[in-house]
C-alpha positions as CSV (number, residue, x, y, z in Angstrom):
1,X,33.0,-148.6,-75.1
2,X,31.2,-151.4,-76.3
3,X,27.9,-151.9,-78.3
4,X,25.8,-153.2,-75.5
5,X,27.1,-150.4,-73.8
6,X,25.6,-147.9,-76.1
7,X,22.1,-148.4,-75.1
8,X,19.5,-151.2,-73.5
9,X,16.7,-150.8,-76.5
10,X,15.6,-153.7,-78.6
11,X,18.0,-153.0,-81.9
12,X,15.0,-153.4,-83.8
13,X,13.2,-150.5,-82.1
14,X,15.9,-148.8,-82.3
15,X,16.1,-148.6,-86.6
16,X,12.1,-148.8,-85.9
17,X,12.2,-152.0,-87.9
18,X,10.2,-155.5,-87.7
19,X,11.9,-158.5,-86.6
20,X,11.9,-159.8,-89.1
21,X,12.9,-156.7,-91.9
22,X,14.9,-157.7,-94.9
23,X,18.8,-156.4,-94.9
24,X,17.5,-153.7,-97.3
25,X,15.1,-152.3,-94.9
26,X,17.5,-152.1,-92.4
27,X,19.9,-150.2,-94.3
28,X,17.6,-147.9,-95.3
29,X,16.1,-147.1,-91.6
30,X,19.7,-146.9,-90.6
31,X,20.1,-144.5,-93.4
32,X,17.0,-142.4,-93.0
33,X,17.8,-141.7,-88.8
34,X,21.8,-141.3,-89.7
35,X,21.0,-138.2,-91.6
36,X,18.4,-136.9,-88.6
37,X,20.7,-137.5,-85.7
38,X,24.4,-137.4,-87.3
39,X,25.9,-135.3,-84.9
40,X,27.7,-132.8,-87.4
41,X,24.2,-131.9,-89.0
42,X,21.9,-132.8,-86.1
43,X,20.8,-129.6,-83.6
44,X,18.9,-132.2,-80.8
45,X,20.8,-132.6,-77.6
46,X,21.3,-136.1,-78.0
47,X,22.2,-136.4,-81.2
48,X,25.2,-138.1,-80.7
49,X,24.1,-140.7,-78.1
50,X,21.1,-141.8,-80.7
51,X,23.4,-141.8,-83.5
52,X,26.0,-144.1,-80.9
53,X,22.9,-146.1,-80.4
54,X,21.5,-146.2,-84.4
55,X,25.3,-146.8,-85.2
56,X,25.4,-150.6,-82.9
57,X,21.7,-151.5,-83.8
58,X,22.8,-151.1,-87.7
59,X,26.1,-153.2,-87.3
60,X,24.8,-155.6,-85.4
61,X,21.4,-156.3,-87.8
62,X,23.2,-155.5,-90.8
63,X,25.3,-158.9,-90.4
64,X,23.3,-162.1,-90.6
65,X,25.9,-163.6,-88.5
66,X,25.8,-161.0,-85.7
67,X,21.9,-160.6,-86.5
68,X,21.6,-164.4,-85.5
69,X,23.6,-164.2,-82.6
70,X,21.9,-161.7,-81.2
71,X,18.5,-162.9,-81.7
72,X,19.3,-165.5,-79.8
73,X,19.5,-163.4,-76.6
74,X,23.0,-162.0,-76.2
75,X,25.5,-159.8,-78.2
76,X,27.7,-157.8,-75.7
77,X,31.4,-157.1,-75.2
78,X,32.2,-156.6,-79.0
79,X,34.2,-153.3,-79.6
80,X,32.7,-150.8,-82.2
81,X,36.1,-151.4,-84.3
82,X,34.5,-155.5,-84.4
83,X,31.2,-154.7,-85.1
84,X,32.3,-151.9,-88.2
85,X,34.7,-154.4,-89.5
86,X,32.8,-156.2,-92.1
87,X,30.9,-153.2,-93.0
88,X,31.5,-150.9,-96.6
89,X,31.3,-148.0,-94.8
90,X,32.1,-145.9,-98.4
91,X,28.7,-147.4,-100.1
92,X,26.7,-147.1,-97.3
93,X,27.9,-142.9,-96.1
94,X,29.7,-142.3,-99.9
95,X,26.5,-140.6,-101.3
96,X,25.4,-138.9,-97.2
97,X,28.8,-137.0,-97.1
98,X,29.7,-138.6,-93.7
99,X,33.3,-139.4,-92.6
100,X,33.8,-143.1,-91.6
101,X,37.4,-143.5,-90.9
102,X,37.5,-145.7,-87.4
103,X,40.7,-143.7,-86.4
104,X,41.2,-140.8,-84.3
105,X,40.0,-138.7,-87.1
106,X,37.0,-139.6,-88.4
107,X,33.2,-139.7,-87.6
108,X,33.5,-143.2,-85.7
109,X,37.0,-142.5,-84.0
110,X,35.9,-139.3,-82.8
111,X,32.4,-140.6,-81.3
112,X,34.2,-144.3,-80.1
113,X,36.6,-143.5,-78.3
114,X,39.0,-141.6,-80.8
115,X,40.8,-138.9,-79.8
116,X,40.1,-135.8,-81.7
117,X,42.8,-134.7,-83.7
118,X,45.3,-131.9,-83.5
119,X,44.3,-128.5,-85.4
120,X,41.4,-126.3,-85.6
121,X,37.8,-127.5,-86.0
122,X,36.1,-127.6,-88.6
123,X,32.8,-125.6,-89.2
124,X,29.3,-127.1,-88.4
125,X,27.1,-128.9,-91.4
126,X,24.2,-126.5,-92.5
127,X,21.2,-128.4,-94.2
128,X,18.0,-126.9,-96.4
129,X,16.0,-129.0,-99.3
130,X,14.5,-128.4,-102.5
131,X,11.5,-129.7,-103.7
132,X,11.5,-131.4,-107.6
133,X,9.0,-133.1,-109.8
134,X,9.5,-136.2,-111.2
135,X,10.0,-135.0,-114.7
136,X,12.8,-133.0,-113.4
137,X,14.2,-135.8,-111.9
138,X,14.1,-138.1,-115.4
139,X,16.1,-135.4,-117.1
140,X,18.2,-133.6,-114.0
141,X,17.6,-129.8,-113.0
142,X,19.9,-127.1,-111.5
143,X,17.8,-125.4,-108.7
144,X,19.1,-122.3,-106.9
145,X,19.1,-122.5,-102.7
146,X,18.9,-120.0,-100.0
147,X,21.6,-120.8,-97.2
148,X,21.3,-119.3,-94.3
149,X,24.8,-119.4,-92.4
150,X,27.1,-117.7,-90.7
151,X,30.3,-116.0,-91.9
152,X,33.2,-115.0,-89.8
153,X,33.2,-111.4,-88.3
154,X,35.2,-109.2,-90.8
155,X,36.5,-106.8,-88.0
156,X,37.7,-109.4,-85.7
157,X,38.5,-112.0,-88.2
158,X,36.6,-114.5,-86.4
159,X,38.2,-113.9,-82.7
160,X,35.4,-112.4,-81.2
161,X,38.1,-110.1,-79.8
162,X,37.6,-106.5,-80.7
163,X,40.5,-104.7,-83.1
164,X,43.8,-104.6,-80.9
165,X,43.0,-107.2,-78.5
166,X,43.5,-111.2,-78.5
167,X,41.7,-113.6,-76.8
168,X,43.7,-115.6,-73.9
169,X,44.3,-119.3,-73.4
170,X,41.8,-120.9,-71.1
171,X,44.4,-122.3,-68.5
172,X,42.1,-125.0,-67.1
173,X,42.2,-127.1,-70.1
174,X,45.0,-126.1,-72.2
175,X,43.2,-124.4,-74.6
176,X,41.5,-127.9,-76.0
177,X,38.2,-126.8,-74.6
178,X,37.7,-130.2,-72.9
179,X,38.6,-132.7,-70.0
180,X,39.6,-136.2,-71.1
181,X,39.2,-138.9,-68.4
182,X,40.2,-142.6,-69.0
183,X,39.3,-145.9,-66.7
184,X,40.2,-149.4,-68.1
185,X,37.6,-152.0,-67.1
186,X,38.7,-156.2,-68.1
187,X,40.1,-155.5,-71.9
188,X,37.8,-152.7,-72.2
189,X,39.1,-148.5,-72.2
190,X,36.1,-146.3,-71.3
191,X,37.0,-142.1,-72.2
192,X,35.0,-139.4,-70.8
193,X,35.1,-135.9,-72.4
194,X,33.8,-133.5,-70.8
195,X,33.6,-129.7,-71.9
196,X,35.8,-127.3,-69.5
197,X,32.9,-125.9,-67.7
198,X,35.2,-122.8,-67.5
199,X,35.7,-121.6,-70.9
200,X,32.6,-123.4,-72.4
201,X,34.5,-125.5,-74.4
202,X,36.1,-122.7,-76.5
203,X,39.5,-122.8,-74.8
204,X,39.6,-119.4,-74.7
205,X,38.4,-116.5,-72.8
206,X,37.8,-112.8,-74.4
207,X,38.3,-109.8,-72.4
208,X,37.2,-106.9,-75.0
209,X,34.5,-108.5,-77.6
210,X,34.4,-107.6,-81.2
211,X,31.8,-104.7,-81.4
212,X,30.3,-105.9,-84.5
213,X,29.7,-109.3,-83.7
214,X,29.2,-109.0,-79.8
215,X,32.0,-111.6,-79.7
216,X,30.6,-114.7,-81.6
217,X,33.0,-114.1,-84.0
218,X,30.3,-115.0,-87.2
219,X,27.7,-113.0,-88.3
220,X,24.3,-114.0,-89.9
221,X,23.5,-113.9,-93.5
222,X,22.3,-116.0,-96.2
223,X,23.8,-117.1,-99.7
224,X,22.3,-118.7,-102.9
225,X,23.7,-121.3,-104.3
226,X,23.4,-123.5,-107.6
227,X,23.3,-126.9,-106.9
228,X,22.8,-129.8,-109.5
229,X,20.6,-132.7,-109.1
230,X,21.5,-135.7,-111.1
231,X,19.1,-137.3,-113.1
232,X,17.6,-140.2,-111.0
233,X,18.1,-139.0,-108.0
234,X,16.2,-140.4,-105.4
235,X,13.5,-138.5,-102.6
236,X,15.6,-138.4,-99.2
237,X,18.8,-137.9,-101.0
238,X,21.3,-135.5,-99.3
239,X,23.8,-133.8,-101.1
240,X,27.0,-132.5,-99.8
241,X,28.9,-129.2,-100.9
242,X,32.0,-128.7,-99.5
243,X,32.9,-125.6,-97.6
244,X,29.2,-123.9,-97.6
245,X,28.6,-124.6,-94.0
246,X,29.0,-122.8,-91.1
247,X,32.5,-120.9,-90.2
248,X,35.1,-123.0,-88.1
249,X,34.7,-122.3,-83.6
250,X,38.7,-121.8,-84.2
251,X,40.2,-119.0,-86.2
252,X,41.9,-120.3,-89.5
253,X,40.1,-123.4,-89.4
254,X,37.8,-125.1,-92.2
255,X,33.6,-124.3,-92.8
256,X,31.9,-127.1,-92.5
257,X,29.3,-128.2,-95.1
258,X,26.1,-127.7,-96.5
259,X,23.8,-130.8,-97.6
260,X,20.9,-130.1,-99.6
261,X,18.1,-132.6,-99.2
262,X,16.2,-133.6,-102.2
263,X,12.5,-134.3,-101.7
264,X,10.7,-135.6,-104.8
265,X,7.0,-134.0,-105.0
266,X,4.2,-137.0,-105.2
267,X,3.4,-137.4,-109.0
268,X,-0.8,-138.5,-109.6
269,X,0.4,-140.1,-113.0
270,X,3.1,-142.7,-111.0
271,X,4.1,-144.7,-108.0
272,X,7.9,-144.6,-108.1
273,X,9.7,-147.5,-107.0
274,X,13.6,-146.3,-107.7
275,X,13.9,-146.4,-111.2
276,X,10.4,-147.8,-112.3
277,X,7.6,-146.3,-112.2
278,X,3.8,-148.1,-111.6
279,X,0.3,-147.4,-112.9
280,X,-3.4,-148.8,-112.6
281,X,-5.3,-149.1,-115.5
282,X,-9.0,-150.0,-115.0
283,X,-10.6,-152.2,-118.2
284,X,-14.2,-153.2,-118.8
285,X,-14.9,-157.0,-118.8
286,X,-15.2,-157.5,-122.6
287,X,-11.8,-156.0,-122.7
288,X,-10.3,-157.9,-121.0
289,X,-11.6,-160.9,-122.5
290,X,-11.2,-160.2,-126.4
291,X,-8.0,-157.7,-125.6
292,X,-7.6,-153.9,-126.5
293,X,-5.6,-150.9,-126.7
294,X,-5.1,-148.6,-124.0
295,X,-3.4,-144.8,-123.6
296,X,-1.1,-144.5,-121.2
297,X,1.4,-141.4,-119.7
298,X,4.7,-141.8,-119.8
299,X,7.4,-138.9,-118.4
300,X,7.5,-138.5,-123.0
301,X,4.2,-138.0,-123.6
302,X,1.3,-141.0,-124.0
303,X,1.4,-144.2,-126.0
304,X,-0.9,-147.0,-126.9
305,X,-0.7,-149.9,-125.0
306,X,-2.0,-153.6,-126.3
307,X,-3.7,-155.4,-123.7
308,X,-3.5,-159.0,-124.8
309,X,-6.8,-161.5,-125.4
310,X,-8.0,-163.1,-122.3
311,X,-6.1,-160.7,-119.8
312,X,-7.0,-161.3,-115.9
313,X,-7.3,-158.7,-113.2
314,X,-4.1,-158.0,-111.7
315,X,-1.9,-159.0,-114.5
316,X,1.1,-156.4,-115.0
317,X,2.0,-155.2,-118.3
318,X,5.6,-154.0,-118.9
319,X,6.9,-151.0,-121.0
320,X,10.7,-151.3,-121.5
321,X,13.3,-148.4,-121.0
322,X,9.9,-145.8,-120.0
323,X,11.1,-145.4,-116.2
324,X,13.4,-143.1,-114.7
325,X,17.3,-142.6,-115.0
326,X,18.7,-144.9,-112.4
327,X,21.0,-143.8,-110.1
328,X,23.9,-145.1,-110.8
329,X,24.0,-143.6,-115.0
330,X,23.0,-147.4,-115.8
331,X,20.1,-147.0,-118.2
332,X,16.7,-146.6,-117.4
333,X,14.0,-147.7,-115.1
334,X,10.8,-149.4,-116.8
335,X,7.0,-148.6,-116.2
336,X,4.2,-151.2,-115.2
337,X,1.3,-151.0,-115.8
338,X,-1.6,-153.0,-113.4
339,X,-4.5,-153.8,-114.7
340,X,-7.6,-154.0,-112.9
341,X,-11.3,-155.1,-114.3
342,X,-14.1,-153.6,-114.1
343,X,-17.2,-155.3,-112.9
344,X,-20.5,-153.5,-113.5
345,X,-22.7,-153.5,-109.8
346,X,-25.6,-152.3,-112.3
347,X,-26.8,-153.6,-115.7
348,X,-29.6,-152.3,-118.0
349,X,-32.3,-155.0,-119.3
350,X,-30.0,-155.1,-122.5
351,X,-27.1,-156.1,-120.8
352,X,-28.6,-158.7,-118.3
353,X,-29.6,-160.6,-121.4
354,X,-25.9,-160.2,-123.1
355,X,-24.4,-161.4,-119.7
356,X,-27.3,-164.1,-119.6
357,X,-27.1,-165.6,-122.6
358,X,-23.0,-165.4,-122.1
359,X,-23.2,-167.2,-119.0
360,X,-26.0,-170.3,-120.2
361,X,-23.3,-170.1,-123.2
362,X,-20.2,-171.0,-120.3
363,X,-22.2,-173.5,-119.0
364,X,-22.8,-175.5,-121.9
């Protein structure tokens, strides 16, 4: 397959991004639909055709060679294993939990073309969030979740076959649960998988179902779970616990994960722009002119503030080290602080004459 195969949208509506978006926009639309349409976490149909589709769109933008090229009206018959190449697939997935080996085994072998490999499936990805201030997020917090999930059937150990029984191999497919068909086209190798339409895709077929589980082989429940948000984490951020998702479609195999989404409640005190945070201040005029002192919040309490002599609307004032944790444990964030002028729309006789004799005073 290649990446004009995936799909005939504009690669810029595809990440929902201008034409002319700076490299860290991209990545960050390509980040923000990768968590929506990943295929192990996503429930939509066509999860993993948009994901295909998101996947080309970021590798061709992401590359200001392949970017170019393509703007310039053409970039097709380039495999997926070109395009993903040049890309650091560990800092762009590391902190998303994704898999990005290109071989049979991972995330991009198994969607391009891979084959899957040998051994039971693993579990499907389970997602919920948890909402936090921003002071929790300067400091870090341990929140409990509630995970919905399933968990294999205790009587039937997961078979779906009732005590005494085992299911049988579906012998259409072999057991694999799918059809593989492969068609080579000039230097390209298209694969088709299909799902056996007989068994459903489970490989196998169960005669007597598990009584307690009508022959699912997981039942429902929920589980709470401690999870630890580091300090500077940002809003969108997914993290990944291994082995809390749902129970593995093949008996012995692996439970997939769970990822809990952090969302980072609005905060009326600060913008938040990663690790610094952003105020307005609003002055009077005389302020602004002969300076002052101004109180502002900060996420340890308020300070006073010196607003220089002769300060003009819009100019930014800077308080070192008062922003949040960043990210990556390397320091801290600053806060800005804007500062706008006000201009009075009404004065009193006194003050006409004040602004009067100030302005005959300019002109002189």
């Amino acid at each position: 397959m290649t990446a004009h195969d995936v799909g005939s949208r504009d690669y810029y509506e595809v990440l929902g991004v201008d034409r002319d978006a700076t490299a860290e926009e991209i990545k960050d639309a390509f980040r923000e639909l990768a968590l929506r349409y990943h295929p192990d976490r996503s429930t939509e149909p066509d999860a993993e055709e948009r994901f295909k589709e998101i996947a080309a769109a970021y590798a061709v933008l992401s590359d200001p060679e392949r970017r170019t090229t393509y703007d310039r009206g053409g970039f097709a018959g380039v495999s997926f294993e070109d395009l993903f190449g040049g890309i650091d697939l560990e800092d762009l997935f590391g902190d998303m939990g994704f898999g990005f080996d290109l071989g049979g085994g991972g995330l991009f072998g198994g969607l391009f073309g891979g084959r899957r490999p040998r051994g039971p499936r693993p579990g499907r990805a389970i997602e919920t969030s948890v909402t936090v201030s921003l002071d929790e997020v300067a400091s870090g917090v341990v929140r409990t979740v509630e995970l919905p999930h399933e968990i294999t059937c205790g009587t039937c150990n997961g078979s779906g076959a009732a005590p005494d029984s085992q299911p049988r191999q579906c012998m259409h497919c072999g057991g694999t649960g799918q059809h593989v068909a492969e068609r080579t086209e000039e230097r390209a190798v298209f694969r088709q998988i299909t799902i056996c339409a007989h068994c459903g895709g489970k490989g196998t077929f169960i005669d007597t179902p598990c009584p307690d589980c009508a022959g699912r082989g997981t039942q429902r429940t929920s589980s709470r779970l401690e999870i630890t948000i580091p300090a500077g984490t940002e809003s969108g951020t997914a993290l990944r616990v291994a082995g809390h998702g749902e129970p593995s479609p093949d008996p012995g195999g692996p439970a997939g994960d769970a990822y809990v989404i952090v969302r980072v409640a609005p905060d009326p005190r600060f913008e938040r722009r990663g690790a610094h945070l952003w105020r307005a201040e609003t002055i009077e005029v005389a302020d602004a002119a002969l300076g002052t002192e101004i109180t502002s919040p900060t996420l340890e309490g308020t300070v006073r503030v010196a607003v220089p002599p002769g300060t003009q609307p819009g100019s930014i004032l800077r308080l070192a080290g008062k922003g949040l944790p960043r990210a990556d444990g390397r320091g801290l964030g600053d806060l800005y602080v804007a500062i706008d002028v006000h201009v009075p729309t009404t004065l009193d006789p006194e003050q006409e004459q004040l602004y009067e004799a100030l302005r005959s005073h300019d002109a002189q």
